[in-house]
N, C-alpha and C positions, 0 to 999 in steps of 0.2 A: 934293851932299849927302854927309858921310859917315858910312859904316858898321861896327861893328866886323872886320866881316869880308867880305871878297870872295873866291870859289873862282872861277877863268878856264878858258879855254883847256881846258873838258873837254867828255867824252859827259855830257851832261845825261840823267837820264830822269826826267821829271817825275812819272809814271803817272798824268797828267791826260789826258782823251779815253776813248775805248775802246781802245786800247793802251798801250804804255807810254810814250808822249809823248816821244822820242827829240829833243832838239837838239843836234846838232854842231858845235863849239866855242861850248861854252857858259858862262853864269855864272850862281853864284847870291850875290845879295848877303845877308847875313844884321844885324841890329842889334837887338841884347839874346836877347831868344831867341826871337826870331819871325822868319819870310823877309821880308825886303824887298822881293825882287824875284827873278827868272825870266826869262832871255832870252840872248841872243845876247851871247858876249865882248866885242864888241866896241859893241853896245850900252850893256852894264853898265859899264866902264870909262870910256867917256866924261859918263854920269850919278852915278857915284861915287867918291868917293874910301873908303879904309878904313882902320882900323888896324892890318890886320894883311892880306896878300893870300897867298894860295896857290894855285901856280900847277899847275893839274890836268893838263896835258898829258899826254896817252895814259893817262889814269885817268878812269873813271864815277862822277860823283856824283848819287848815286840816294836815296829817301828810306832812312829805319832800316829794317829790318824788324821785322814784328811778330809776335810769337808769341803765338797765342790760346789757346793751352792746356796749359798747363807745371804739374807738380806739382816747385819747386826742393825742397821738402826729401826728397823721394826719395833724391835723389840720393845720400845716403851709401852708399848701398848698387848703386850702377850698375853694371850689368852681371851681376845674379844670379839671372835668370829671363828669359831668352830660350832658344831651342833647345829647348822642352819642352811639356808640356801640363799644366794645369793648373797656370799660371804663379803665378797668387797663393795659392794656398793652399800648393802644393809648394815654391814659388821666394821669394814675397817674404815671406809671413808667418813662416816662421821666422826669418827676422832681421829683420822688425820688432817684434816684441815684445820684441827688445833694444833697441832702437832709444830712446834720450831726447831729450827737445826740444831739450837746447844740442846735440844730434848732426846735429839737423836740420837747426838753424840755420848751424853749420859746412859741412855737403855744400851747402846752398841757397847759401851766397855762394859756394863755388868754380863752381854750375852757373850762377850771371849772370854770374861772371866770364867763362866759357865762350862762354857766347850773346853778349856787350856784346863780346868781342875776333873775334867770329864776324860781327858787326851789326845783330844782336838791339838796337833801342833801348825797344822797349815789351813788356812782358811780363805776360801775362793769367796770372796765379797764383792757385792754387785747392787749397786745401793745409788740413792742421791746422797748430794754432801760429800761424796767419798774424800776430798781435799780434805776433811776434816775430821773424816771417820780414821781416817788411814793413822793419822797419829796416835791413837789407843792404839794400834799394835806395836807402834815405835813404843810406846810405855808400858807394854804387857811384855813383850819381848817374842810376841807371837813371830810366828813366818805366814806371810797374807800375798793373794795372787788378785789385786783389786781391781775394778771397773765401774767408773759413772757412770749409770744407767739414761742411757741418752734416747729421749722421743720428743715429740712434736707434739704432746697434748698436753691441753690446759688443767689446770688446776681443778678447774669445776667440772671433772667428766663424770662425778656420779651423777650429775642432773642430767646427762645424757640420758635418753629414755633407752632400755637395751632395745636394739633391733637398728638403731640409728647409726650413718656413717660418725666416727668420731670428726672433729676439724678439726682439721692440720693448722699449729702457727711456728712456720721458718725460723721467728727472733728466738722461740723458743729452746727449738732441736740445735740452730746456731750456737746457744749460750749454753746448753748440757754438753755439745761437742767438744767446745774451747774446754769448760770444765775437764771432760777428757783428757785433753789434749796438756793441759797445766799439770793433771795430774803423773802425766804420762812425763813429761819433761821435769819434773821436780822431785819422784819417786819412784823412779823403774830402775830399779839394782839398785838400792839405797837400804842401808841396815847392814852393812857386808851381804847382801846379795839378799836378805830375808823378805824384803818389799818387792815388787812383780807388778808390774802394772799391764792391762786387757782395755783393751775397746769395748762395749757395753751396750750396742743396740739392744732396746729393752724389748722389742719383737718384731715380726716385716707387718703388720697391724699396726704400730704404735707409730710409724713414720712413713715421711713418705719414699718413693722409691730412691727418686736423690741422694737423700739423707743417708739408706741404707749401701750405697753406690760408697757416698764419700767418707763413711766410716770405715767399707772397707780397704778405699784407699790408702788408707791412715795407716793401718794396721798392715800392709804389707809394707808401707815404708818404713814404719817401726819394727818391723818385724817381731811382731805379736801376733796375740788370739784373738778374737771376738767372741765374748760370752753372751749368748740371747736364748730368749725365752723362743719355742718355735711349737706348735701345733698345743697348744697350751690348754685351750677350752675350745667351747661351739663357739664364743663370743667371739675369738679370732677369726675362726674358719667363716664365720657368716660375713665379718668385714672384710675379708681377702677375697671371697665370692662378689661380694655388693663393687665394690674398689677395682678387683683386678679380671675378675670370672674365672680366679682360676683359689683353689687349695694352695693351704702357705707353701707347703714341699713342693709340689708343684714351680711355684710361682718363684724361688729360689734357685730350684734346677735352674729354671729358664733362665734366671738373670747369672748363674755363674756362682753362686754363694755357697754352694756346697762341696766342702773339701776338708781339709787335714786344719785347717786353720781356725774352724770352725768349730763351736763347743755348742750344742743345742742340749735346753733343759727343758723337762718334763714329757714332749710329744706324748702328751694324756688322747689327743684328740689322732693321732694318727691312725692310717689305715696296715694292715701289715705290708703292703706293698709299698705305701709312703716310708714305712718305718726299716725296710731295706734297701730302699732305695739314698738314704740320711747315713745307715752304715757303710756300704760297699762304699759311698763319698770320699769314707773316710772320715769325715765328722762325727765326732765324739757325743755321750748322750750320758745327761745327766738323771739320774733318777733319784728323785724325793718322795720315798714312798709315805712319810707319817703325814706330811703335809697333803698331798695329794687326794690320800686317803681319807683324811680328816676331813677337809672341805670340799671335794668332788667324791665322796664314795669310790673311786674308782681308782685301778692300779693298772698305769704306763705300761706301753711295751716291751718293757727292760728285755727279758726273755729271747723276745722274737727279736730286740736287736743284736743281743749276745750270739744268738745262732747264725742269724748273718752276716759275722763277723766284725762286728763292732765294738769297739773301746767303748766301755761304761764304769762312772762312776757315781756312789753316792752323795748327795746330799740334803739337808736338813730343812731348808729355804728358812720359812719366817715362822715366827714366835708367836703373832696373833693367830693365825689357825691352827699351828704344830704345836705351840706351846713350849716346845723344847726345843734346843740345838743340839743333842747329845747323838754323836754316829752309833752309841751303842747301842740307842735305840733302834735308831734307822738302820743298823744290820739286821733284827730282829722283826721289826715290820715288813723288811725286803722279802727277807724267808717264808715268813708267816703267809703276808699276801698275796704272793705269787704260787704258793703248795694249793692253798684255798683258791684261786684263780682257775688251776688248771687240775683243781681236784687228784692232788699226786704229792704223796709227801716226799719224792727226791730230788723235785724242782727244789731250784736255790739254796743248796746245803750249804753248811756252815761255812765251810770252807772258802765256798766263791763271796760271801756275804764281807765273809774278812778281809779281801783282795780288792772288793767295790768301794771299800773304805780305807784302801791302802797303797798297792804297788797299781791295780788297776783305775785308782781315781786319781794319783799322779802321773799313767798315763793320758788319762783324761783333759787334762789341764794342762799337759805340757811340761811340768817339773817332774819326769819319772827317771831324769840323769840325774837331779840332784837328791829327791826323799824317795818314800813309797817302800823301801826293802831298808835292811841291814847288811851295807857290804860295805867294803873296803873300796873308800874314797868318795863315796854319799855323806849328806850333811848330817850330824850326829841329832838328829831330831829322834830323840825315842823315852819310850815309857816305860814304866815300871809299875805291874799289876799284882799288887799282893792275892795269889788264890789259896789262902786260909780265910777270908769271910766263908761263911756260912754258906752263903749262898752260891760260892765256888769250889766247896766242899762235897765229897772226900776229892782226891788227886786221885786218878787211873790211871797208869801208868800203859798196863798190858795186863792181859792182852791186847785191848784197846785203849786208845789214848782218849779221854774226855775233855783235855781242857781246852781245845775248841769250840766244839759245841757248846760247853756251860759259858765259856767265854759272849758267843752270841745270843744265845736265851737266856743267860742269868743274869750278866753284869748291866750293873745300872753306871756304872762310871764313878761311884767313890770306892770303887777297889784301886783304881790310879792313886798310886801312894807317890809317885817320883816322874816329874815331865824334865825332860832335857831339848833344846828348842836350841841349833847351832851353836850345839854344843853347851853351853850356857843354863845351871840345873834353874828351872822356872817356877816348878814346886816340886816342895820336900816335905815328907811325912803328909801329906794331904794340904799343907800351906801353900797359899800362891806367896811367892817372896815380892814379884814387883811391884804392885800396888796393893792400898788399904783396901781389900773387898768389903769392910762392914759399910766404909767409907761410899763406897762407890752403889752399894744395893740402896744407902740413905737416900742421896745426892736424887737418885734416879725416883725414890718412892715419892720424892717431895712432886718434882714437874710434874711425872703420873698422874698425881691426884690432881694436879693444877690442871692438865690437859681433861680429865674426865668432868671438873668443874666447865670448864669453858667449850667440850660437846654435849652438855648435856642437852639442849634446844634439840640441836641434828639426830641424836640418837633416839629421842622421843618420835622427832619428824620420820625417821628412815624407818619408824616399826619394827626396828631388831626383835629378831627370833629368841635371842638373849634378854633382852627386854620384857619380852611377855613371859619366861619363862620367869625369869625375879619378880614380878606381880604377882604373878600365879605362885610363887613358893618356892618353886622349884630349885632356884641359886639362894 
């Protein structure tokens, strides 16, 4: 039979089984954009022929990875609120209220470029604008599972004093819904199937009970997901008290919102009881450990929701306090923080690190029928990791095998030498093929400066912690 493509002669890792499904000298055949086939080199060569072969020799070909919870249009503004407290009110909101949507849309395609040359091939984006944003991945050639992030607060909520009920305005959460709703009608299975569109309540704090009532309605008539932020900070939990007298988990039990349907990120604020009672639901939990940790000090209940039986996966959220989008990072944070957490160095090995950013964070999300593993008749989303850098050096074979572990402690993400995204090669040799990246890091450097020109009053007024630190020398 032949197929458009054959990869030989490499470390396989499937992430089929309860590990990572490890074959040595392996192949995967690929034809149009789905896997053909999974097996042994010398197996696959003799049942294929193809029209194009690549020969993986001392490189891992592993699935995409996936990132569950990315806000790309942040990112104009990366790196503006870490090191501090009171990171959003001090840090991001005075330069975002400069901040205009072609601004967004510029910083969000330099941040897939980021992630897709990293091996990011699917990205859970959960953003405003999304109508706009979602086209950079139509032009990247990403696979994107997207949500308008839909609330009921105004524009000027950093002038909220913290401690203060937020107010709610209806025309508001009305006009992000519809945005929803357009998006949902104009992009859901569009790209041969690579666009996914989610409902996007941005937390049960952010709206009011209504609102969170008729998005979910939405979303079983669609039959989708609902991606939302839930036990996020004390700032939530103190408005869900003041509002409702009861904790967010709580206050969702009661209304019916916790189920299979249901994607919950961060639960930094939860109690372990809350945080088993969100698994058994059956509701999925996203963990963003560099973000999290970067601007609250503190690392999520990933752990305690894993043992209660709950689907989790990775991701990266936003740019201004994580700085990065890279999962390979966030494998590596995940590990680290949670050994240091519970003072034990065989919490979160390598192994489950690689599954939070792969087969378990496309069950996470919903697509784990189509990505997440390497098998026969999944969508050919997969990478190629040369491990000759240095830094993935020597190969150990056996007795033990090392290129996992170095995989999650070493790699930085320019070892992804080859990204394949349905099928379709998206970069080669380190090149992204579909768009100009010097192009697009310009484009993006220009409004940057224009947005940091036109915060500069607010960021003086807001006393960033950032701020004093560049008087004083420090930046």
């Amino acid at each position: 039979m032949n197929v458009n493509l054959l990869i030989k002669n490499a470390f396989v890792m499937t992430m089929e089984g309860k590990g990572v499904g490890m074959i040595e000298n392996g192949a995967v055949a690929i034809n149009g954009n789905m896997i053909e086939a999974v097996g042994g080199t010398e197996e696959l060569t003799a049942r294929y022929s193809a029209d194009r072969v690549i020969d993986a020799k001392n490189k891992l070909v592993m699935p995409g990875l996936i990132d569950s919870h990315i806000h790309t249009g942040l990112s104009i503004v990366r790196g503006v609120s870490q090191d501090m407290n009171h990171w959003m009110q001090k840090g991001l909101w005075p330069f975002l209220k400069h901040v205009h949507e072609e601004d967004t849309v510029k910083g969000s395609l330099v941040n897939i470029i980021e992630g897709v040359k990293a091996g990011t091939t699917t990205f859970c984006d959960y953003d405003t604008s999304m109508n706009k944003l979602v086209e950079n991945y139509v032009t990247v050639g990403a696979r994107a599972r997207v949500a308008e992030m839909v609330n009921e607060i105004p524009n000027d909520i950093g002038k909220i004093p913290v401690g203060e009920l937020y107010p709610f305005d209806p025309t508001i959460g009305e006009r992000k819904l519809q945005e929803n709703i357009t998006l949902m009608e104009k992009w859901h299975e569009k790209e041969n199937g690579r666009i996914t569109v989610m409902f996007g309540p941005h937390g049960p704090d952010m709206m009011s009970h209504e609102l969170l009532l008729h998005t979910r309605e939405l979303a079983i008539k669609y039959d989708t997901k609902l991606h939302m932020h839930l036990a996020q900070g004390d700032r939530e939990i103190e408005q869900m008290v003041k509002r409702y007298g009861k904790r967010s988990v709580q206050f969702l039990q009661d209304i019916n919102y916790l189920d299979d349907r249901l994607i919950t990120v961060h639960l930094t604020e939860a109690t372990d009881e809350e945080t088993a009672i969100v698994a058994k639901s059956g509701a999925s939990m996203i963990y963003c450990a560099g973000s999290i940790g970067i601007i609250d000090g503190l690392v999520p209940p990933v752990m305690q929701f894993i043992e209660a039986g709950g689907v989790a996966g990775l991701g990266s959220d936003q740019a201004p306090g994580n700085n990065n989008n890279n999962m390979f990072n966030e494998m590596k944070f995940a590990a680290i923080l949670n050994k240091v957490k519970r003072s034990d160095p065989t919490v979160f090995p390598a192994p489950l690190a690689l599954r939070l950013a792969t087969i378990e964070a496309a069950k996470s999300i919903g697509l784990d029928h189509e990505v997440g593993s390497l098998k026969k008749g999944k969508k050919a989303d997969v990478i190629i990791v040369d491990l000759q850098h240095p830094n993935l050096s020597p190969i150990i074979t056996s007795p033990i095998r090392n290129i996992v572990p170095n995989l999650v402690y070493s790699a930085r993400g320019n070892e992804v030498e080859t990204v394949l995204i349905d099928g379709e090669v998206i970069v080669e040799e380190g090149k992204l093929l579909t768009v100009n990246e010097e192009k697009a890091v310009k484009e993006a450097q220009k409004v940057a400066h224009e947005i940091s020109v036109r915060a500069t009053d607010d960021i003086i007024l807001a006393e960033s912690d950032l701020l004093k630190m560049m008087e004083e020398g420090y930046l």
